[in-house]
C-alpha positions as CSV (number, residue, x, y, z in Angstrom):
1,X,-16.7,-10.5,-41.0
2,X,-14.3,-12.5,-38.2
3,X,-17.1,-13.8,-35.7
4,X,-16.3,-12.9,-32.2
5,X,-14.6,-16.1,-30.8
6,X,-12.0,-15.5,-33.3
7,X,-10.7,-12.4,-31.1
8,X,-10.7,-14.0,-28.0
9,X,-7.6,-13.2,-26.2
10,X,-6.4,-15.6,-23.3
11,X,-4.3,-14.4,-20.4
12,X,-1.3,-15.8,-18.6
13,X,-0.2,-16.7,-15.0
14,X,1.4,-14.7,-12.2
15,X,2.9,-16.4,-9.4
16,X,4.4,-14.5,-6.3
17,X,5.9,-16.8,-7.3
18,X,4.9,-16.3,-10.4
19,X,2.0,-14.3,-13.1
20,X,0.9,-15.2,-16.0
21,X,-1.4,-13.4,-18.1
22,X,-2.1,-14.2,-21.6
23,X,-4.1,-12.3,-24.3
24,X,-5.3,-13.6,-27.9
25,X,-5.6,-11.4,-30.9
26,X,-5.4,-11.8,-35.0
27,X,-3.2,-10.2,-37.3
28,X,-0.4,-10.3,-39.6
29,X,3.1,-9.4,-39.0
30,X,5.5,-10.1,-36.5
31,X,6.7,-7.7,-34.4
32,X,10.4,-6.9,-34.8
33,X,11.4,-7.0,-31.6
34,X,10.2,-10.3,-30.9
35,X,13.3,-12.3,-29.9
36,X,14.2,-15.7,-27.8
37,X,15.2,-13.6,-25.0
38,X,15.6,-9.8,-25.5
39,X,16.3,-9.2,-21.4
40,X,16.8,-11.2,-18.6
41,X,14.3,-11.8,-16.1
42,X,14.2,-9.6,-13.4
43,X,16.8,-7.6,-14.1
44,X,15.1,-4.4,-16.8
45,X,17.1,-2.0,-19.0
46,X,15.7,0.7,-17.5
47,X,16.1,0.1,-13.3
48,X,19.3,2.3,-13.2
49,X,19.0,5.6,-11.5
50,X,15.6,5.3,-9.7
51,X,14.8,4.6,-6.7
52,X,11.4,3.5,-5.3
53,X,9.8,6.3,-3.4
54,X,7.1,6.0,-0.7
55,X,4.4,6.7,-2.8
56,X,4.7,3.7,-4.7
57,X,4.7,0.7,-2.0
58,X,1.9,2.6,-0.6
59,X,0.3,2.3,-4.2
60,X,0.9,-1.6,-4.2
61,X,-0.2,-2.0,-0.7
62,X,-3.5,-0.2,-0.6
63,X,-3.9,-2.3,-3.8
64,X,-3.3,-5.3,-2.3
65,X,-5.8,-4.5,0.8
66,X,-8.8,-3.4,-1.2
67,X,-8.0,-7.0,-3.6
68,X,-8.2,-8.9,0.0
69,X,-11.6,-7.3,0.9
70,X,-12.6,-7.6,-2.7
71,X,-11.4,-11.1,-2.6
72,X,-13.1,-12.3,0.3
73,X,-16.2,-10.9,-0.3
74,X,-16.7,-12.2,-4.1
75,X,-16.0,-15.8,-2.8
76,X,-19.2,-17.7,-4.0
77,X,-18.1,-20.0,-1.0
78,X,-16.5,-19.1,2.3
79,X,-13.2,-20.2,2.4
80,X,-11.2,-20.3,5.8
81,X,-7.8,-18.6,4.4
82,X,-7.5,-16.0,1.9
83,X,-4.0,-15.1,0.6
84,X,-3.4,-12.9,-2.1
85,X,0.2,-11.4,-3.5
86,X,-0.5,-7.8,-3.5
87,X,2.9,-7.5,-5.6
88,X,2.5,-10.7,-7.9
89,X,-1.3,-9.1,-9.0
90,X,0.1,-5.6,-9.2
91,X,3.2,-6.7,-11.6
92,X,1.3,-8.1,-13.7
93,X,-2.0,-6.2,-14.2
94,X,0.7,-3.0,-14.7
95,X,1.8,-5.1,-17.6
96,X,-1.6,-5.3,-18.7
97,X,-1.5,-2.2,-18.6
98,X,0.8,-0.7,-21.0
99,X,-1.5,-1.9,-23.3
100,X,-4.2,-0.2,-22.3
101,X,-5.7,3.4,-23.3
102,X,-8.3,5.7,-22.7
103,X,-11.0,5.0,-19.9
104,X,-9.4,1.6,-19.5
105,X,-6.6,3.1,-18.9
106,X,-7.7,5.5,-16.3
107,X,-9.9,2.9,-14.6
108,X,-7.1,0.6,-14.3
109,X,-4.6,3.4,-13.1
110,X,-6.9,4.0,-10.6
111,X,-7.4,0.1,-9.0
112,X,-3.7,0.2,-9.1
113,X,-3.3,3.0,-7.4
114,X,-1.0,4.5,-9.7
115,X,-3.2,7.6,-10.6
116,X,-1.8,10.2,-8.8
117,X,2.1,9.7,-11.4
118,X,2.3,9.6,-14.9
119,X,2.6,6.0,-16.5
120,X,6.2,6.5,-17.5
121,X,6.7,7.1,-13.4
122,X,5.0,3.8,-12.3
123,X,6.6,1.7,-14.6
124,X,10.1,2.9,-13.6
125,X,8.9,2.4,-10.1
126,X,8.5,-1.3,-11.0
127,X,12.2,-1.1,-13.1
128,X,13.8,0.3,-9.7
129,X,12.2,-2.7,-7.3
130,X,13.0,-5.4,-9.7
131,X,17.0,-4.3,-10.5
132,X,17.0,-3.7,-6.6
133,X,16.8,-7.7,-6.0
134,X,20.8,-7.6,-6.7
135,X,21.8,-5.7,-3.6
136,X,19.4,-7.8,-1.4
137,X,21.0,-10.5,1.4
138,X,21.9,-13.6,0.2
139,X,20.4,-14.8,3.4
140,X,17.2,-15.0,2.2
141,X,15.6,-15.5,-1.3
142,X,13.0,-12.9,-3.4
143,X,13.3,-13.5,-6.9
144,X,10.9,-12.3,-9.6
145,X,10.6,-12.7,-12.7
146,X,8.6,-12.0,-16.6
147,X,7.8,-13.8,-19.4
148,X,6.5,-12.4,-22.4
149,X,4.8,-15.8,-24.7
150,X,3.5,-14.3,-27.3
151,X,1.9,-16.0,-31.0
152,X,4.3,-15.1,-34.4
153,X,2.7,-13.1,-37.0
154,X,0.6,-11.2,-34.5
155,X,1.6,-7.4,-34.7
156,X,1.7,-5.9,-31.5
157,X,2.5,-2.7,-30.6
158,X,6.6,-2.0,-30.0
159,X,5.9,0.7,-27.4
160,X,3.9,-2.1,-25.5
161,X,6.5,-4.8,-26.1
162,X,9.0,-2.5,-25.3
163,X,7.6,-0.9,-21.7
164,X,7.1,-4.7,-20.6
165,X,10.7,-5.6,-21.3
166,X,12.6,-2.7,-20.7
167,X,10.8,-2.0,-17.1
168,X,10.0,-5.4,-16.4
169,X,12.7,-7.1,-17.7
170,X,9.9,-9.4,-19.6
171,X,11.6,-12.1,-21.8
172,X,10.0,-12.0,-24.7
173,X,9.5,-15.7,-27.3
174,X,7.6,-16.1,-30.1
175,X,5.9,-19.3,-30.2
176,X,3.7,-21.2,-33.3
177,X,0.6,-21.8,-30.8
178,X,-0.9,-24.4,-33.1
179,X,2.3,-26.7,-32.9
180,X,4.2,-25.6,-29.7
181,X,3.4,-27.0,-26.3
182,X,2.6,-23.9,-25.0
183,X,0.7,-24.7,-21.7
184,X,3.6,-27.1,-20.8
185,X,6.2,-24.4,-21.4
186,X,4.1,-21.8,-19.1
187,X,3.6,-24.2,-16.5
188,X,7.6,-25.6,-16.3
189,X,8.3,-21.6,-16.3
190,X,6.1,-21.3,-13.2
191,X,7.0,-24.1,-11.4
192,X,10.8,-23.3,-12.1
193,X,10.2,-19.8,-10.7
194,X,8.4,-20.9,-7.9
195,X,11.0,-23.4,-7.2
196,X,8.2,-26.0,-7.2
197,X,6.0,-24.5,-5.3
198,X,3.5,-24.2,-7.9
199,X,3.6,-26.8,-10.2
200,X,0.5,-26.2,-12.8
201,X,-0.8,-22.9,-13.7
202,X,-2.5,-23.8,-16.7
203,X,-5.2,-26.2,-16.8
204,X,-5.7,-25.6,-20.4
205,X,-3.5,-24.5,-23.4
206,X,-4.0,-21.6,-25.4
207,X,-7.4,-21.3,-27.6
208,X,-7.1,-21.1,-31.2
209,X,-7.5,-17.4,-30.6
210,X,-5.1,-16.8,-27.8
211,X,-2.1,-14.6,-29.1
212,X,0.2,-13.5,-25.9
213,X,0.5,-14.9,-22.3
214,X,2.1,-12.0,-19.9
215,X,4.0,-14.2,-16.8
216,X,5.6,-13.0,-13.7
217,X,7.3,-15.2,-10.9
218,X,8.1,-13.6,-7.6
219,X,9.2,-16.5,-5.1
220,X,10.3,-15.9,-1.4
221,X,12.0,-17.9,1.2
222,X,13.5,-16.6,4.3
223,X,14.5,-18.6,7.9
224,X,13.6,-16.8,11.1
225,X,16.5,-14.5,13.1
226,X,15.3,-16.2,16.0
227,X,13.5,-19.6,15.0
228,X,10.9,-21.0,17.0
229,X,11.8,-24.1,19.6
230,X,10.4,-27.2,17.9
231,X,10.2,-28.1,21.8
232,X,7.7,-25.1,22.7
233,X,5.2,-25.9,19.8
234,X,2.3,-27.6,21.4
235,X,-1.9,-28.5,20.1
236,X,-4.2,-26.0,21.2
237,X,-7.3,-24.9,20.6
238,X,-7.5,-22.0,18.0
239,X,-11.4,-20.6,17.5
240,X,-12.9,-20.3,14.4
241,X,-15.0,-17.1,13.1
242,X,-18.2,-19.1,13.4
243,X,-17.0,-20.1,17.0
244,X,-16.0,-23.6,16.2
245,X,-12.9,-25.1,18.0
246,X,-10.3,-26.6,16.7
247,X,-6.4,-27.8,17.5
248,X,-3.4,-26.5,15.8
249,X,0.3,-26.6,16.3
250,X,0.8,-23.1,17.7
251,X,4.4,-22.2,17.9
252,X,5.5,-20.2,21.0
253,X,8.6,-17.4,21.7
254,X,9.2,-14.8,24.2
255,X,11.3,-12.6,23.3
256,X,12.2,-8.9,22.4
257,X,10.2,-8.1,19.2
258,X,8.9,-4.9,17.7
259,X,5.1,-3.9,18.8
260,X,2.4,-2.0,17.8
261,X,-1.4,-1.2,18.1
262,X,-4.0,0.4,16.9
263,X,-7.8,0.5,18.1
264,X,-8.7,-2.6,15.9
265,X,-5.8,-4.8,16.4
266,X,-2.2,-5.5,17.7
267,X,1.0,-6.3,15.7
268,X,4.6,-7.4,15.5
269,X,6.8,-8.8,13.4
270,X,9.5,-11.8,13.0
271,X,12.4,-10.9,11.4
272,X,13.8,-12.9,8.5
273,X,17.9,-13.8,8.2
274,X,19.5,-10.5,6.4
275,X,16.8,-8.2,7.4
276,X,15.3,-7.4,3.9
277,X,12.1,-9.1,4.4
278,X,9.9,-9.4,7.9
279,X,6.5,-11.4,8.8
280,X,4.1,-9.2,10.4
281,X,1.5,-10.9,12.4
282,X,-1.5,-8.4,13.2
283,X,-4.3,-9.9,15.7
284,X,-7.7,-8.2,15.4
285,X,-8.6,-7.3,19.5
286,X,-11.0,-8.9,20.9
287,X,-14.8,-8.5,19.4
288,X,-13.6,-7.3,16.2
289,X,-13.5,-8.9,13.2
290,X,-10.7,-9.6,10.1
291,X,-12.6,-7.0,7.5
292,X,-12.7,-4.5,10.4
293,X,-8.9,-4.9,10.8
294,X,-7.9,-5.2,8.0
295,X,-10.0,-1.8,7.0
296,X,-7.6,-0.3,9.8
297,X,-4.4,-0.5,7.3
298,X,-5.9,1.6,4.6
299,X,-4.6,4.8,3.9
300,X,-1.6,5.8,6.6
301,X,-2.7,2.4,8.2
302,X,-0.7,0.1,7.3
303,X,2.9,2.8,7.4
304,X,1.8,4.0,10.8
305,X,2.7,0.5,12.4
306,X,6.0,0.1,10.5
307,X,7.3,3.1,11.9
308,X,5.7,2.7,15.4
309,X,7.8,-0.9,15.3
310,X,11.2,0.8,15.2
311,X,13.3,1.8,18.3
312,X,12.3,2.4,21.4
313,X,9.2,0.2,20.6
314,X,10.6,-3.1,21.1
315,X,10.6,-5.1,24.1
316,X,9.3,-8.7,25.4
317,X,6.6,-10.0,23.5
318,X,5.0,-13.0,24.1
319,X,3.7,-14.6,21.0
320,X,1.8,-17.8,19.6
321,X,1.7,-18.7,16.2
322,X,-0.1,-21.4,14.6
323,X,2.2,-23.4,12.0
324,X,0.6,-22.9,8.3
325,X,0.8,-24.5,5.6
326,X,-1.6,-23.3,3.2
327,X,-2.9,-22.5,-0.8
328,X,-5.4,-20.7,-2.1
329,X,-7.1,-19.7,-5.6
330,X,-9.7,-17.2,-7.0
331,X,-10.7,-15.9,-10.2
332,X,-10.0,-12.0,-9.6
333,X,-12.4,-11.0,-12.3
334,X,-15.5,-9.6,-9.8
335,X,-13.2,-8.8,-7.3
336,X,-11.4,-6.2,-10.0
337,X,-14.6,-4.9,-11.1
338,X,-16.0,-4.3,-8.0
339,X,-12.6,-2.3,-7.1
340,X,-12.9,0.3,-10.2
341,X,-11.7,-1.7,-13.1
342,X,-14.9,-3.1,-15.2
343,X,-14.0,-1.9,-18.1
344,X,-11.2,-3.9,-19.3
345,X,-13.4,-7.1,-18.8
346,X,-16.4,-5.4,-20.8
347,X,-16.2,-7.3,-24.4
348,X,-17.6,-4.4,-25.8
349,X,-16.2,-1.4,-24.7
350,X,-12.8,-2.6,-23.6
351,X,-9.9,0.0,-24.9
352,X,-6.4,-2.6,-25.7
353,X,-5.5,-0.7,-28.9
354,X,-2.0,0.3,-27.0
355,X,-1.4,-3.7,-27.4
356,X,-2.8,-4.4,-30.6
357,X,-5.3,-2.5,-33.1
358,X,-7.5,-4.9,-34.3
359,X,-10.6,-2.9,-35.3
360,X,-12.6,-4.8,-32.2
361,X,-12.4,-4.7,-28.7
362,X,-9.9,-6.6,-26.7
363,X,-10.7,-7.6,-23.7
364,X,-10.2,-9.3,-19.9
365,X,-11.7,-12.6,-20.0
366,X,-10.1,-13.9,-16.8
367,X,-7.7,-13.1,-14.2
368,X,-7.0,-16.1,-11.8
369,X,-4.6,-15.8,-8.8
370,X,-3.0,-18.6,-6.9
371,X,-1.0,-18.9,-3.6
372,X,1.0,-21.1,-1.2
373,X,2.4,-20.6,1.5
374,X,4.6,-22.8,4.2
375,X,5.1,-21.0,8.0
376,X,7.0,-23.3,10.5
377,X,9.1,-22.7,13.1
378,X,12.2,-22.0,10.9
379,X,10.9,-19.8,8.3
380,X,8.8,-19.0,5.6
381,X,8.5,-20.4,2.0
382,X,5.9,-18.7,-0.2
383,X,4.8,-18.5,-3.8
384,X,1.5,-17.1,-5.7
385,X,0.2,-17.4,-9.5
386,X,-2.2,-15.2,-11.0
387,X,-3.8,-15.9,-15.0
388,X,-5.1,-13.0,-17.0
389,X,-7.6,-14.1,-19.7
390,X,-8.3,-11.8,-22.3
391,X,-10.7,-11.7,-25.1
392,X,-11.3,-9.3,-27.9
393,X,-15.0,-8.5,-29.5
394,X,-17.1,-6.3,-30.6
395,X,0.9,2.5,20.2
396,X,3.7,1.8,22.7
397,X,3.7,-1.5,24.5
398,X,2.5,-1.6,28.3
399,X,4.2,-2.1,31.6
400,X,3.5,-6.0,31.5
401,X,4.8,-7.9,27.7
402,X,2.4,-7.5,25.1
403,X,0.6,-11.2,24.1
404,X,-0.3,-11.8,20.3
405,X,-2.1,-15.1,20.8
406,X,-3.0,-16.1,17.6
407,X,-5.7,-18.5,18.5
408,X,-8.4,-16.5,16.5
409,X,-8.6,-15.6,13.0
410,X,-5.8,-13.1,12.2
411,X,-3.9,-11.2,9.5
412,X,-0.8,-11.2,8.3
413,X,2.1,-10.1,5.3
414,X,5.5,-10.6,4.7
415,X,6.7,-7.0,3.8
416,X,9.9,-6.1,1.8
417,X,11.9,-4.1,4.4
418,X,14.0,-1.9,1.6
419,X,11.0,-0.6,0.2
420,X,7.9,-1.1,2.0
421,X,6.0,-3.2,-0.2
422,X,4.1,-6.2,0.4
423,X,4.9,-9.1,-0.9
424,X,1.3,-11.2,0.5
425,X,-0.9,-10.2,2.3
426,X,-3.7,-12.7,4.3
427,X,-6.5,-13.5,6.4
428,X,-6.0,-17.1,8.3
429,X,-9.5,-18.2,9.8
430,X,-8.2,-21.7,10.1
431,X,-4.6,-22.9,10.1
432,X,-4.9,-26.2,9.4
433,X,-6.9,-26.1,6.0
């Protein structure tokens, strides 16, 4: 009888910038379709003829909401910024899950927030966002991408193989685990994707048991329509949510901006060169918190403020913006469990048979998420990673100009315009960490 480390399954990286999740199983057999690259990355056989409707950014941003809240409430230590990439996590959990089945399946469907359309439906969502990157301006830069690492002789499932290339446009490599450099090839793929920006993913290379490591890129870079004046960025004192003081570089403009409000915060957004892309900056009011405001974009929340930021709402708004430069990391696992999902990560109980049948459980050991992110007076540069281990066993603005002074702890995303979707999403408590 195989003891149970020997169907431990490791997961890859995902970075928004870039994913990676990786999974380990035995077997014999490789699959046929293995190949050195069946489909270019980030450009799936199957994006032709769909479009992305509104129910599916909605999908991937209530998604990436609840994993903030999740996020920042699992940390075992408080951390001043949290930024996750509600599309980087989403990309490649959905990857995940096309090899999942049964309750795993549903509970996974439902985190995603892809319950509500058949599987076949979400994934050609994802096929008509990535093959949409072609039409996008060359003023600005969103590029993702998948990888598909996976052990020879293991005998995977072609449906799952074949959802993950032909939506995802996954390249897929069979690799001898025991003799390749696996963990160096993951984390060049990653920092190549990321264009740097993330230069190790993997601390560790694959386990004698790890068979598969799922990896998606998604980098952006974009240079403000109207940058700020180097000249009007000035130290001041930006407050922290335990009331401490510190000084910051806090970039000013005045200018005509989109603006909108609700009862728990106020928001605009810069717009990026080419206009596919914008940064929304959202400033809890005063006396309310970041969960509290960030709990106002649920639902409709988040959708109502796009559309109340188009004409005739735009006018002067006066705004100060603290320069960032920032990265942050978590392990996902109890934030995913506590959103719906704990089933994949129960060793156990786990349902994976879609990827492979190996007459025991495969499982989540580990999702882990990373992000960086660079906000200066020209533009934005940003990139995010996220690892999934796996293991088998048994309002209108007012007379006088709006101010968004962002000298508090605030929110913000940077949203793809064409479809809705964000891209990251995150709360700053202190903009010089």
């Amino acid at each position: 009888m195989r003891s149970r480390s020997a169907y431990m399954i490791a997961a890859g990286a995902v970075v928004v910038v870039g994913a990676v999740v990786a999974f380990l199983v035995l077997g014999g057999g490789t699959p046929k379709a293995i190949g050195a690259e069946l489909v270019a990355a980030g450009k799936p056989a199957k994006a032709s003829g769909t479009t992305v409707n509104e129910q599916f950014p909605r999908a991937v941003n209530d998604f990436g909401i609840a994993l903030l809240h999740a996020t920042e409430a699992a940390a075992e230590t408080s951390s001043d910024n949290v930024i996750v990439s509600p599309a980087s996590v989403h990309a490649a959990l959905s990857m995940t899950l096309n090899g999942a089945t049964d309750e795993t399946a549903k509970q996974m469907r439902a985190v995603l927030r892809t319950d509500s359309m058949p599987s076949a439906d979400a994934n050609a969502q994802w096929a008509a966002l990535l093959g949409g990157l072609e039409s996008r301006s060359p003023e600005q830069a969103l590029e993702i991408a998948n990888s598909l690492r996976v052990l020879k002789g293991v005998p995977f499932r072609q449906p799952f193989l074949d959802a993950d290339r032909d939506y995802f446009g996954a390249q897929v490599s069979a690799l001898d685990f025991a003799k390749d450099d696996v963990k160096t090839a993951i984390n060049s793929w990653v920092s190549a994707n990321t264009h740097g920006m993330i230069p190790k993913m993997l601390e560790k290379g694959p386990t004698p048991d790890t068979i598969i490591y799922l990896v998606n890129a998604v980098y952006f870079k974009g240079d403000w329509v109207a940058p700020f004046a180097h000249e009007g960025t000035s130290k001041e004192p930006f407050t922290r949510a335990d009331g401490t003081k510190i000084d910051v570089d806090m970039m000013y403009s005045s200018d005509a901006k989109p603006y909108a409000a609700n009862a728990s915060l106020q928001a605009t957004k810069l717009l990026y060169k080419g206009l596919d892309a914008s940064f929304y900056v959202m400033l809890p009011r005063e006396g309310v918190g970041l969960d509290a405001a960030l709990a106002s974009l649920e639902g409709t929340g988040f959708s109502d403020l796009r559309t109340a930021m188009i004409a005739p709402n735009t006018g002067e708004v006066i705004l100060g913006l603290p320069k960032l430069d920032t990265e942050f990391g978590a392990n996902l696992n109890e934030p995913l469990k506590a959103m719906g999902m704990p089933r994949a990560f129960d060793s156990m109980a786990a349902q994976f048979t879609g990827m492979a049948d190996l007459g025991v459980p495969i499982f989540i050991g580990n999702v882990t998420h990373k992000t960086k992110i660079k906000v200066d007076e020209k533009g934005t540069e940003a990139a995010a990673a996220t690892v999934v281990e796996g293991m088998a066993g048994s309002a209108a603005p007012t007379a006088e100009p709006p101010k968004i002074i962002c000298d508090r702890p605030y929110l913000f995303a940077i949203v793809d315009e064409k479809t809705g979707t964000m891209l990251f999403l995150g709360m700053v408590g202190d903009p010089t960490k």
